[in-house]
Every structure is written in structure tokens, then in C-alpha cells.
C-alpha positions in Angstrom: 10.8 47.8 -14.5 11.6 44.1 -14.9 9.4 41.9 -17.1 7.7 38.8 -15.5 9.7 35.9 -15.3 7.9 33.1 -17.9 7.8 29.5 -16.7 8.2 28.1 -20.3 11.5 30.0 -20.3 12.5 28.8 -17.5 11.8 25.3 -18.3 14.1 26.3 -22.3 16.6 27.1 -20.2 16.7 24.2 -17.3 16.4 22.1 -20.2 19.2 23.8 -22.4 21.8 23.6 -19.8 21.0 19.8 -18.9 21.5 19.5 -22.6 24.9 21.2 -23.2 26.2 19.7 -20.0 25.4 16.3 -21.3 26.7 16.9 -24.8 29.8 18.7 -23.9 30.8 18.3 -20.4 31.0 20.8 -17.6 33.9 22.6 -18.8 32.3 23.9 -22.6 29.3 25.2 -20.9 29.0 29.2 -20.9 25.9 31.0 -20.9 26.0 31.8 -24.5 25.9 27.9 -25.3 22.7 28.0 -23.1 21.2 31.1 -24.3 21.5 29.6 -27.7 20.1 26.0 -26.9 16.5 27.9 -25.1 15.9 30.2 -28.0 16.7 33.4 -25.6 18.8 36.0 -25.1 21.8 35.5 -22.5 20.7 38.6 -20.3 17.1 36.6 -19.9 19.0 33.8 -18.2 20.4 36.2 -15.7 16.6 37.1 -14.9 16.4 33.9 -13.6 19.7 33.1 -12.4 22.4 35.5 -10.8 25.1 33.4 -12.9 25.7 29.7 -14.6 26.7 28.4 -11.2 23.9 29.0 -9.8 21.7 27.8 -13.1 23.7 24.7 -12.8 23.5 24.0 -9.3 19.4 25.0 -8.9 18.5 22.7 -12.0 21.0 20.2 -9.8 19.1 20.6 -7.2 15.3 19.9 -8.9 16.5 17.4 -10.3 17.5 15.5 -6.5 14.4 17.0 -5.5 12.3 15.5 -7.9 14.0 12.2 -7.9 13.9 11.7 -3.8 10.1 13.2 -4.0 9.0 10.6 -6.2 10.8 8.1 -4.1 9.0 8.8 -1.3 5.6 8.9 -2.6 6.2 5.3 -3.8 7.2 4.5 -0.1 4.1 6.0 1.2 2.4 3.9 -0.7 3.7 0.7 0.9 1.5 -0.8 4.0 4.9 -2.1 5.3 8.9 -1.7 5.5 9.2 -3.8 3.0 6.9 -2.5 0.1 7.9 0.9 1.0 11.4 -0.6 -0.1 10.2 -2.4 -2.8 8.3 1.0 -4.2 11.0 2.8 -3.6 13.4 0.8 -5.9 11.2 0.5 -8.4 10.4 4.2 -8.7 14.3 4.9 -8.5 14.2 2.8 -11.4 12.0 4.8 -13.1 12.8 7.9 -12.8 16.1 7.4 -14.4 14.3 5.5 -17.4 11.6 8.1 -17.9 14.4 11.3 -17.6 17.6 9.7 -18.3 19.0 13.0 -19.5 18.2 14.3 -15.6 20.3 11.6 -14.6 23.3 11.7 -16.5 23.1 15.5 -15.6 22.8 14.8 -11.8 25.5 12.5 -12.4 27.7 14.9 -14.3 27.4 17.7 -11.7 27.4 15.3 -8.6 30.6 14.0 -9.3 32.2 17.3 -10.4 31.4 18.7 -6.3 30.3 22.0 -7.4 27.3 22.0 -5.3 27.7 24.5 -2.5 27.0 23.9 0.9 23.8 25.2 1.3 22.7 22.9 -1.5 24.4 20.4 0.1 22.3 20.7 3.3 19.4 20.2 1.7 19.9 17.2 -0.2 21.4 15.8 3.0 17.8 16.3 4.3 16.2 13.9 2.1 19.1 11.5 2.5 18.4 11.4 6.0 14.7 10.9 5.2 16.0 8.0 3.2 18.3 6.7 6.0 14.6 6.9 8.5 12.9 4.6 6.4 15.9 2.1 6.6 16.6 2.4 10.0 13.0 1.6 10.5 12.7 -1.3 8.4 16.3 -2.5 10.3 14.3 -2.0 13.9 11.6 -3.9 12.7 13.2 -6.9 11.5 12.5 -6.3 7.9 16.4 -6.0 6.6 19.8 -7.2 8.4 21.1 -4.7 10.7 24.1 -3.1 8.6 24.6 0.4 7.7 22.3 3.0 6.6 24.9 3.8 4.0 25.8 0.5 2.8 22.0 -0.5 2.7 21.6 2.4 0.4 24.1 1.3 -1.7 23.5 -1.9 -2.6 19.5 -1.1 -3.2 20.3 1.9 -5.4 23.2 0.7 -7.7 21.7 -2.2 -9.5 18.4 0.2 -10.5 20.7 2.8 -11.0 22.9 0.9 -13.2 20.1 -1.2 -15.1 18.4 2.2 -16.0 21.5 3.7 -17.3 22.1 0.7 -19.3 18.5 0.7 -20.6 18.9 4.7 -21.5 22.4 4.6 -23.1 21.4 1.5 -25.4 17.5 2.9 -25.6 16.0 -0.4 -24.8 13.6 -1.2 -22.4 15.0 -3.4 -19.6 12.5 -6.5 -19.5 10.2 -7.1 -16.4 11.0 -10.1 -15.6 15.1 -8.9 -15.4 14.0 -6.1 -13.1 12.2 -8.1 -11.2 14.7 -11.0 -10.6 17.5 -8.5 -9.5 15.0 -6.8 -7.1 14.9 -10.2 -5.8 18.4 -11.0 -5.5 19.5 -7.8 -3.6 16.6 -8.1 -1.4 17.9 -11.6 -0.4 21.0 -9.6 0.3 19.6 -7.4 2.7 16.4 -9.1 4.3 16.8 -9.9 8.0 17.3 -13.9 8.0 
């Protein structure tokens, strides 16, 4: 009979391989290395996880998950298109300052492909969720009609990048800097 799964371990080991993934790359992990870093045994990894593919690409996946959920609670907090932007940048922002080692995995993985496609589909989902509440705020005058996809990326790299500034040097990005290059990609994108 198998014993219960335990959510702490899961949580040693989601938290060992964003570790060793950060700390040696993609190519030096092996379930051993993860094993080690939670404090179990390799064969209680496999309780949760057929194999370090999937482990890799499920903690891939929480973490998007996580990251797009908090997203769009901040943009259901917004009365308008333009607050639920606003939210949503900030809390992008956020996210990757309060679990930078998330991000950097997310980052490691994402740019390695090896997510498959079902994966795939479902993090396409909440992109398309994302692309809804800029088409909206494009039909409604609040930002110049342009691409979902280039909207995207001009809201998402400056957080992104001042957050992984802040986490690599481990200081706080001030306020007032955050809020100035809010302002300046909004007047980038704001219907005239």
C-alpha cells in the first residue's frame, strides 16, 4: 500500500528543484541532487512525480499559475481598463520581488522549451485571458490600438526587469522609480 502523499514534502521538493535549477542550471539537475536538497529519499520524489521532467515542468507550471493568478486578482480589483492595468503591473512587479527564485526558475525553464504541449495549452489560456483584458481596454479607448502581443511586451519588461534587478543586487527598487516608469510606459501605450 502506498503511504499518503505529505504536502510539506511536496513543497521540500518543489522548492529543492527551483533551487538546484537556479544554482546549477538545467543540465546538473538529477533527482539525486533534488532528493538531497528536500531531506528525502529519491524514490519519495517519484511518489509525487512519475520522473524529473515532469517535477520540473509541474513546479513550471505553478509557478505561471501563481504568477498570472495574482495578476488577475489585482485586475479585478480595478473599477476601469486602466487600474486593472495599472494593478496588474504592479503586482507583476511583485511577484517577482517577493519570489525572485520562482522567477529566475520560470525563466530558466521557459527559455530552455521543455514544457510540453499540454503545459503549453494551458498557460496559453491565461495568456489569452491576458490578451482579453487588453483588447478591452484597446475597444474602449483606454490604450492605442496595437497588438495584443506588443502591448504585452512593453507593460511586462520594464517590471520584469526592474524586479530582477532589485532581486539580483537585493535592494529594494524605490517607489517613486517604480512609479515614474509605470508612468512613462503608460504614456507609451495610452490612447492619445
Amino acid at each position: 500500500m502506498a503511504r499518503p502523499k505529505d504536502e510539506e514534502k511536496r513543497q521540500a521538493i518543489r522548492d529543492a528543484v527551483i533551487a538546484v535549477v537556479i544554482e546549477g542550471g538545467l543540465a546538473n539537475v538529477s533527482v539525486s541532487k533534488i532528493a538531497k536538497r528536500a531531506s528525502v529519499s529519491p524514490g519519495t520524489i517519484y511518489l509525487y512525480f512519475a520522473n524529473k521532467e515532469e517535477l520540473i515542468q509541474q513546479t513550471y507550471l505553478d509557478i505561471k499559475t501563481d504568477w498570472f493568478d495574482t495578476m488577475f486578482a489585482a485586475a479585478d480589483s480595478g473599477d476601469d481598463s486602466a487600474a486593472k492595468i495599472r494593478n496588474m503591473w504592479f503586482a507583476l512587479f511583485d511577484f517577482v520581488v517577493d519570489r525572485p527564485n520562482d522567477f529566475l526558475f520560470s525563466e530558466t525553464v521557459g527559455a530552455a522549451h521543455l514544457i510540453d504541449a499540454s503545459n503549453e495549452a494551458s498557460i496559453a489560456k491565461k495568456i489569452k485571458k491576458l490578451e482579453g483584458v487588453l483588447t478591452k481596454a484597446i475597444k474602449d479607448g483606454t490604450l492605442a490600438k496595437a497588438p495584443t502581443a506588443s502591448i504585452q511586451a512593453v507593460l511586462m519588461a520594464p517590471a520584469v526587469q526592474l524586479a530582477k534587478t532589485a532581486a539580483r543586487d537585493k535592494k529594494k527598487v524605490k517607489p517613486a522609480l517604480l512609479r515614474e516608469t509605470f508612468d512613462i510606459v503608460w504614456k507609451g501605450l495610452a490612447a492619445a
